[in-house]
N, C-alpha and C positions, 0 to 999 in steps of 0.2 A: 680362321676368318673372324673379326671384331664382330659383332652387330652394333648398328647405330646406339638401340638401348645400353649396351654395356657403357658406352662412351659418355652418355647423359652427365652421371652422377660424377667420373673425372675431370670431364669439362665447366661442371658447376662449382667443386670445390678448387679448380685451379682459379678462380676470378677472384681478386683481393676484395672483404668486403670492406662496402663504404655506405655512411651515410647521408644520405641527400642532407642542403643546405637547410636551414629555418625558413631562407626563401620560398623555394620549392613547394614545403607543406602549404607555407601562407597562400601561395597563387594557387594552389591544389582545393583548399578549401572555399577561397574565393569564388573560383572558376565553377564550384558543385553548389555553393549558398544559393539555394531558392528562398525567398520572401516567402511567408505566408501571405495568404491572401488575406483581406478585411471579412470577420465573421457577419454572419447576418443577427440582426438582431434577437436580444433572447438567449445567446450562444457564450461561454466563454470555456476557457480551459484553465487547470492550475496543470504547469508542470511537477514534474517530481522534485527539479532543484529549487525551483519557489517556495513549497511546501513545505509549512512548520510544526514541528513535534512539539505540541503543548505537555505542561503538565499534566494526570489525573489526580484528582483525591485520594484516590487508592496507589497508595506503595507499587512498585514495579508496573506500573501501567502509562502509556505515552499515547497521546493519540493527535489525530488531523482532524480536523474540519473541514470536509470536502468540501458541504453543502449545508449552507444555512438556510431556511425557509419559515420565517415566524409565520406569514401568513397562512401558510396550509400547514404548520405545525410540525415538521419534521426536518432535522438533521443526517445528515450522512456523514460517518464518522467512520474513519482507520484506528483500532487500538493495537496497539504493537506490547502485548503482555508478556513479561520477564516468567519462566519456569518457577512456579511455587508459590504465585500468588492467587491469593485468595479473595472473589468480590464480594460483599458481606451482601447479604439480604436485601433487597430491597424493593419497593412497590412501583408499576409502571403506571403513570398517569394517563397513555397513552400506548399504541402496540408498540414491540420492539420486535427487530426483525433481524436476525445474525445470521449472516453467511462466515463457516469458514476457512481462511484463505489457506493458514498453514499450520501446522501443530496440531493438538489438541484440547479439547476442550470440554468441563464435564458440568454439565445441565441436568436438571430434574434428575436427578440418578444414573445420567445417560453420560457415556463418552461418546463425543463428535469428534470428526479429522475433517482433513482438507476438501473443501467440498460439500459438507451438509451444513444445511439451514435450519435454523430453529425460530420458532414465533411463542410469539407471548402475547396476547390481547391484550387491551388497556383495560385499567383498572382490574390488573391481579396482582400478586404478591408474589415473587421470587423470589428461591430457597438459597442459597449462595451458590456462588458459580467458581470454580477453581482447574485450572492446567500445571500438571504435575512437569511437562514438555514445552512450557508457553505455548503461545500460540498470536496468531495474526488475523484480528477478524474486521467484519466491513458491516458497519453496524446502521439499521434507519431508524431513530429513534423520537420523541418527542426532546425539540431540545431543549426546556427547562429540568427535564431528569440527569441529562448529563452537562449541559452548559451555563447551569445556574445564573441569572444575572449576565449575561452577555447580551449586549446593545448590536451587535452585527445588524 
């Protein structure tokens, strides 16, 4: 005696396969496209594909501009750091605040991974920062330390 399950898998591979028309997808995606609604004031979003990879000053470093804020003095910033670069020394005019996303990352004598934070007060001095692994981090900065001269 067959069982139904035996029959599945013969049934499935005797069907020629084919693919649906360009039609199809089109009315498929139409038919599911929800509008966003109007945000409320105060509110916006960047997508990922809007989102541009600026230069940094430092070799092997890219980063985003989430968030500009001159008036309360702070940046949100994505650096997407290349494995083997080195950030030279330098002073925070204001706190700096690093979360990180992926890789690692070596501070004060310390290696960080995915997930921890490190702070830095304003007005101190940092020792160089360097990932042997690159790494991905998500930075709140003052933004005249890392956006020199930008009018945003």
């Amino acid at each position: 005696m067959i069982e139904f399950d035996d029959l599945e898998l013969p049934l499935a591979q005797s069907v020629p396969e084919a693919e649906p028309g360009a039609h199809v997808k089109a009315r498929l995606l139409a038919a599911i496209r929800v509008e966003p609604s109007p945000l409320p004031p105060g509110f916006w979003f960047t997508l990922d594909s809007q989102a541009e990879w600026l230069p940094h000053p430092v070799p092997g470093i890219r980063m985003r501009v989430l968030a500009l804020n001159k008036d309360r003095g702070y940046a949100t910033l994505l650096l997407d750091v290349a494995p083997g670069t080195r950030f030279p020394a330098h002073h925070h005019s204001g706190a700096e605040e690093c979360y990180v996303i992926s890789g690692t990352l070596t501070a004060c004598g310390r290696t960080i991974g995915a997930g921890d934070f490190h702070h830095a007060d304003g007005d101190t001095d940092h020792g160089e920062l360097s990932t042997e692994t690159g790494c991905r981090v998500l930075l709140v900065v003052p933004p005249d330390d890392y956006i020199p001269g930008d009018s945003r």
